[in-house]
N, C-alpha and C positions, 0 to 999 in steps of 0.2 A: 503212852501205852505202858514204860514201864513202871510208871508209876503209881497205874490206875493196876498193873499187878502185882504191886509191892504191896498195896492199899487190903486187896482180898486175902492175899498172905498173911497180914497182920490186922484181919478183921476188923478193920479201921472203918466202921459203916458213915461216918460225916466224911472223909475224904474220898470214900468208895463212894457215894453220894456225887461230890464234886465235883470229881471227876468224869464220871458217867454221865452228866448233866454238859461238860464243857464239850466232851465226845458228842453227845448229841447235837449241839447246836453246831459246832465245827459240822459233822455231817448234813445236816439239814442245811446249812449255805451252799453246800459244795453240790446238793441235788437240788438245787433253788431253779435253777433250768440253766444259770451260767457257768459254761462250760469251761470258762475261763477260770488256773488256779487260784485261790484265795492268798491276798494279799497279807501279809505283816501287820499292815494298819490295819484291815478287816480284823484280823484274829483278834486283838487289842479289843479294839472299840465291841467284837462281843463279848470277850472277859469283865469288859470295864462295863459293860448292860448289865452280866450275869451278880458282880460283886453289886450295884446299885443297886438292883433288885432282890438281894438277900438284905442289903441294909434296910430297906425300905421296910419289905418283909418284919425286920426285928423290931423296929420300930413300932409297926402296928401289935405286936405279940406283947411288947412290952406294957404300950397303953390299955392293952385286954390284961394284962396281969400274967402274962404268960411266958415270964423267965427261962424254960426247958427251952421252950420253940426258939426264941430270940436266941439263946447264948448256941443253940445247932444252925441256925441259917447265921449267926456271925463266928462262926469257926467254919462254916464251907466257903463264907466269903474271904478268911484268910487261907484256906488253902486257894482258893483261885488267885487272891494277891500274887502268889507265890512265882504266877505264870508272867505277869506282868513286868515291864522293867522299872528299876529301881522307880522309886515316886522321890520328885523333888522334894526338900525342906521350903518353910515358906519364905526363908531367905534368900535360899538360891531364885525360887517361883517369883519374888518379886524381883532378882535383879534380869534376868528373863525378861522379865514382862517389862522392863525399864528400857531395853536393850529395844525390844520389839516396838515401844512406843514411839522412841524415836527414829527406829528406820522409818514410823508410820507417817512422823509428824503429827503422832495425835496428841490437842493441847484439850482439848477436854469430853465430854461424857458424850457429844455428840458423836465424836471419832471412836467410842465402843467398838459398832461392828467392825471399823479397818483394823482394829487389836485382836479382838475375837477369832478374825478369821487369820489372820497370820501364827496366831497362838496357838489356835484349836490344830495348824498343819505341824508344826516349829517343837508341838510342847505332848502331842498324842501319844499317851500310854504312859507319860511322865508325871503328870498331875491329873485329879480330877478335873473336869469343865466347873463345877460350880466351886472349885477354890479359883480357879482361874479368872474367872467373871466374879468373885466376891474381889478382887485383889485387883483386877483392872477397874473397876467402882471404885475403889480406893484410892488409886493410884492413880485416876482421872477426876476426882473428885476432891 
């Protein structure tokens, strides 16, 4: 909150944007009908939708030739970064995923999902899921 009113104070409309978009969906979980607070990993996993869904977004703006739109949904996608906790390096993310393989015992690409899921608990709000699963491909392959 105070930074979605530091955002109008300093007419900052991509982070007044951002913000009021993370406000939203935060609110719409918590009137979802469960009554139950929202968890830490909830709030994540909707930050890490909200940024995937602005890359996505720029992506397509780009392929229509539409640089304005793209470089505004990836500057709201870096203020929502900002919510997030630190994002590993892919060094640290592969020794991680090294650590993870062997508590799994997984020797190759059929043992994915026993990585996947210990990773996707172990590494949430740390790394994206498709570095993660590009790097256990790797790293089981």
């Amino acid at each position: 909150m105070e930074q979605l009113k530091e955002a109008m104070k300093s007419k900052d409309s991509i982070a007044l944007d951002a913000l009021r978009a993370i406000k939203s969906e935060i609110l719409l979980l918590k009137t979802s009908g469960s009554n139950a607070e929202i968890t830490e990993s909830q709030e994540i996993a909707i930050l890490q939708k909200m940024i995937k869904q602005r890359k996505e977004a720029a992506e397509q703006f780009l392929a229509n030739k539409r640089e304005e739109l793209a470089n505004k949904e990836i500057a709201q996608a870096d203020v929502i970064q900002k919510f997030l906790p630190a994002q590993l390096s892919i060094q640290e993310l592969e020794t991680r995923l090294k650590e993870i393989i062997q508590q799994v015992g997984a020797e190759s690409a059929k043992d994915m999902g026993k990585v996947m899921g210990m990773a996707g608990k172990l590494l949430s709000g740390k790394a994206e899921g498709k570095a993660i699963a590009d790097t256990v491909k790797k790293l089981l392959g």
